[in-house]
ZADO-1210 file (C-alpha; in nm, 4 decimals, padded with zeros to 6 digits):
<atoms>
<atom x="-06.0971" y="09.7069" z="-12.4487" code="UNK" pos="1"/>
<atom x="-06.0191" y="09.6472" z="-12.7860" code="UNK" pos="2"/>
<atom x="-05.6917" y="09.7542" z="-12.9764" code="UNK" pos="3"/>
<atom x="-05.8246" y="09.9746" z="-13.1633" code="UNK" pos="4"/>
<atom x="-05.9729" y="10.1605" z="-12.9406" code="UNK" pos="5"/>
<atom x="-05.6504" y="10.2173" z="-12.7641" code="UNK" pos="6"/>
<atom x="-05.5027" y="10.3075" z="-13.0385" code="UNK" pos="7"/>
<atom x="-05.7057" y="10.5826" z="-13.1515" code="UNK" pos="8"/>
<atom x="-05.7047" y="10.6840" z="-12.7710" code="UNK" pos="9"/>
<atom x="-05.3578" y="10.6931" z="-12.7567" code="UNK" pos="10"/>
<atom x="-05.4001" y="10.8965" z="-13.1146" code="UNK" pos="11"/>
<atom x="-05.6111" y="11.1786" z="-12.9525" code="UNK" pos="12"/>
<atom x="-05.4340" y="11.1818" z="-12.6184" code="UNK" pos="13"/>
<atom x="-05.0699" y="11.2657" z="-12.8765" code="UNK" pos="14"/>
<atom x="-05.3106" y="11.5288" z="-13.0598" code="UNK" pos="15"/>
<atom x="-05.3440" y="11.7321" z="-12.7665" code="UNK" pos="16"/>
<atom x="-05.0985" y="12.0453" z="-12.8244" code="UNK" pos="17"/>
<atom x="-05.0287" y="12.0991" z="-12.4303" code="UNK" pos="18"/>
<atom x="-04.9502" y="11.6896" z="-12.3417" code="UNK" pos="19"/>
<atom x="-04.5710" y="11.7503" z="-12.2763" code="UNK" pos="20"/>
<atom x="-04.6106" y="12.0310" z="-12.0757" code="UNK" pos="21"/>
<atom x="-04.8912" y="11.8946" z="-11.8509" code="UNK" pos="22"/>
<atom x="-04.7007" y="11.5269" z="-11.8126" code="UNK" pos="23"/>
<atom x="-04.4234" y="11.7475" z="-11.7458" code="UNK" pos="24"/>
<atom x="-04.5591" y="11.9212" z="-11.4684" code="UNK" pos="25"/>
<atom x="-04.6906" y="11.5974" z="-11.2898" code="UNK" pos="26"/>
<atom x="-04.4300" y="11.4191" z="-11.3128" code="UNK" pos="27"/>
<atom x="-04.2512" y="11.6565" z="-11.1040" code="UNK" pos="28"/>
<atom x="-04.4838" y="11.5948" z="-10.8088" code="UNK" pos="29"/>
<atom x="-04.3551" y="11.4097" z="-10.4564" code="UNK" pos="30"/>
<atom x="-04.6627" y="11.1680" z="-10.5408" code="UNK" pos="31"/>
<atom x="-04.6008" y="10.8251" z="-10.6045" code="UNK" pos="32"/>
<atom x="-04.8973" y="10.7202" z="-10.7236" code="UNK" pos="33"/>
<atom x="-04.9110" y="11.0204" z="-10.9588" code="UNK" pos="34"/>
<atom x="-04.5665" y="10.9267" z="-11.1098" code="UNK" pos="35"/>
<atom x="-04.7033" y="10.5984" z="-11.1623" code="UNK" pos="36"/>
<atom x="-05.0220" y="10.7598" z="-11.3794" code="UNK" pos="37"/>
<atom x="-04.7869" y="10.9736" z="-11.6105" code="UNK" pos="38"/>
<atom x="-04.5380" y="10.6419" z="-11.6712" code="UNK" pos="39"/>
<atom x="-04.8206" y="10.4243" z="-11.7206" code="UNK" pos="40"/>
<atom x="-04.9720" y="10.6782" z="-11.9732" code="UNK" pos="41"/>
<atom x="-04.6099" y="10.7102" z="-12.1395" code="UNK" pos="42"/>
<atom x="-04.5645" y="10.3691" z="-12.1558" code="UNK" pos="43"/>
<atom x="-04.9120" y="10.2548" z="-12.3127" code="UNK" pos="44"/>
<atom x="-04.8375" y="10.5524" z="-12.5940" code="UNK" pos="45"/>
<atom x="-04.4884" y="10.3546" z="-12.6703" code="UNK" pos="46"/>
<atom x="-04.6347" y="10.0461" z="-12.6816" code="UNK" pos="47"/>
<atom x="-04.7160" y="10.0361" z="-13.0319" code="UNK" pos="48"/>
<atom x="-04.4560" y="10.1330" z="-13.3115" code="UNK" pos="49"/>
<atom x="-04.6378" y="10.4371" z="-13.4714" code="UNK" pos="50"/>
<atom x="-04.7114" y="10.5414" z="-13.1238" code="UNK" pos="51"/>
<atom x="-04.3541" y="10.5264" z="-12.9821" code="UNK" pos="52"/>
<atom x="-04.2086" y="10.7235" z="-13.2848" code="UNK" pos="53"/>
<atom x="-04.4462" y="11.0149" z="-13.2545" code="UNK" pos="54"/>
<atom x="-04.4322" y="10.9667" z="-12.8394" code="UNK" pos="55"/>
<atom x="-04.0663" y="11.0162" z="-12.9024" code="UNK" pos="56"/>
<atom x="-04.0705" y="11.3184" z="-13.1402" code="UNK" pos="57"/>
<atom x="-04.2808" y="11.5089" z="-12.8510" code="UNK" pos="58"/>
<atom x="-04.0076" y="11.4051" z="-12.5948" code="UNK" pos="59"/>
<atom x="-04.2017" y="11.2046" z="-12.3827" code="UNK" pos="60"/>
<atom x="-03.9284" y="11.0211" z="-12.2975" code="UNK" pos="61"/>
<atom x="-03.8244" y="11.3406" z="-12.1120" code="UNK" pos="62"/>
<atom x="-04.0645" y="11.2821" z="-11.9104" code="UNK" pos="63"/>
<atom x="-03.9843" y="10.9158" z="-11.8204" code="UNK" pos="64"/>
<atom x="-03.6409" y="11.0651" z="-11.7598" code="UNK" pos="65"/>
<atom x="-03.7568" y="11.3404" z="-11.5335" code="UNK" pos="66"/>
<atom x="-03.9259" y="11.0905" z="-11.2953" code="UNK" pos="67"/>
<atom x="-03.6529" y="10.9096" z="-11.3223" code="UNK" pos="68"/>
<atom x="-03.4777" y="11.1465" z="-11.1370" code="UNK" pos="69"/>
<atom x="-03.6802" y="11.2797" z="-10.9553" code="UNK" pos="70"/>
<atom x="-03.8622" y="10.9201" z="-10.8096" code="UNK" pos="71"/>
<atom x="-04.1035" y="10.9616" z="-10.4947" code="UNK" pos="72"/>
<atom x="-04.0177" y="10.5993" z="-10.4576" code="UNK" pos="73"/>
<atom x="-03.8555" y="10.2811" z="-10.5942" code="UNK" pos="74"/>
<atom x="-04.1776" y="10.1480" z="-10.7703" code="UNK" pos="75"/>
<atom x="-04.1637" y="10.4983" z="-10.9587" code="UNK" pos="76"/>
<atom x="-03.8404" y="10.4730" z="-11.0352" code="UNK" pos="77"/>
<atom x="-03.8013" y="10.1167" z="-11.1708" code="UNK" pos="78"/>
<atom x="-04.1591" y="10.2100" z="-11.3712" code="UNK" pos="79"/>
<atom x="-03.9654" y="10.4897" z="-11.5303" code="UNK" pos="80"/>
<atom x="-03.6473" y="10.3373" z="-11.5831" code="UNK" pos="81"/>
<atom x="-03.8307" y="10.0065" z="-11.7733" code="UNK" pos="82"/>
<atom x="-04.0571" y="10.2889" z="-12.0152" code="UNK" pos="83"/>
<atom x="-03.6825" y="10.4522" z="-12.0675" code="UNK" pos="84"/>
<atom x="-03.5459" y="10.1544" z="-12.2138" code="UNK" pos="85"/>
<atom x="-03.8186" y="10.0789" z="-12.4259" code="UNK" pos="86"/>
<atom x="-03.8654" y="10.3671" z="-12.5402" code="UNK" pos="87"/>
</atoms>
């Protein structure tokens, strides 16, 4: 898959006015695997500079944070701690 592609995935996925609230509402599930999905997601939206600033100024690092705390297991929770401090 090519960067650019990515990129303007990452681009549309950002555009979408209800993303917070729906990665919000997974990430409070007791599913581990789940978890995983939403950090992955996170992460791959921070993982570029324009990316991480506008991933940032629609608080998906809340949402990191909220898995965080709320871990269904220690994979989850080291995933989610890592995106936190890169973010």
């Amino acid at each position: 898959m090519s960067v650019t592609f990515q990129l303007q995935s990452c681009e549309q996925v950002l555009a979408h006015p209800s993303l917070y609230d729906s990665l919000m509402l997974f990430s409070k599930t007791s599913h581990a695997i789940l978890q995983k999905v939403i950090v992955k997601i996170v992460s791959c939206m921070t993982g570029h500079t324009d990316m991480r600033i506008q991933a940032l100024s629609r608080n998906l690092d809340q949402v990191l944070l909220q898995i965080k705390h709320n871990a269904a297991d220690r994979e989850a929770w080291n995933m989610a701690d890592t995106g936190v401090c890169v973010a």
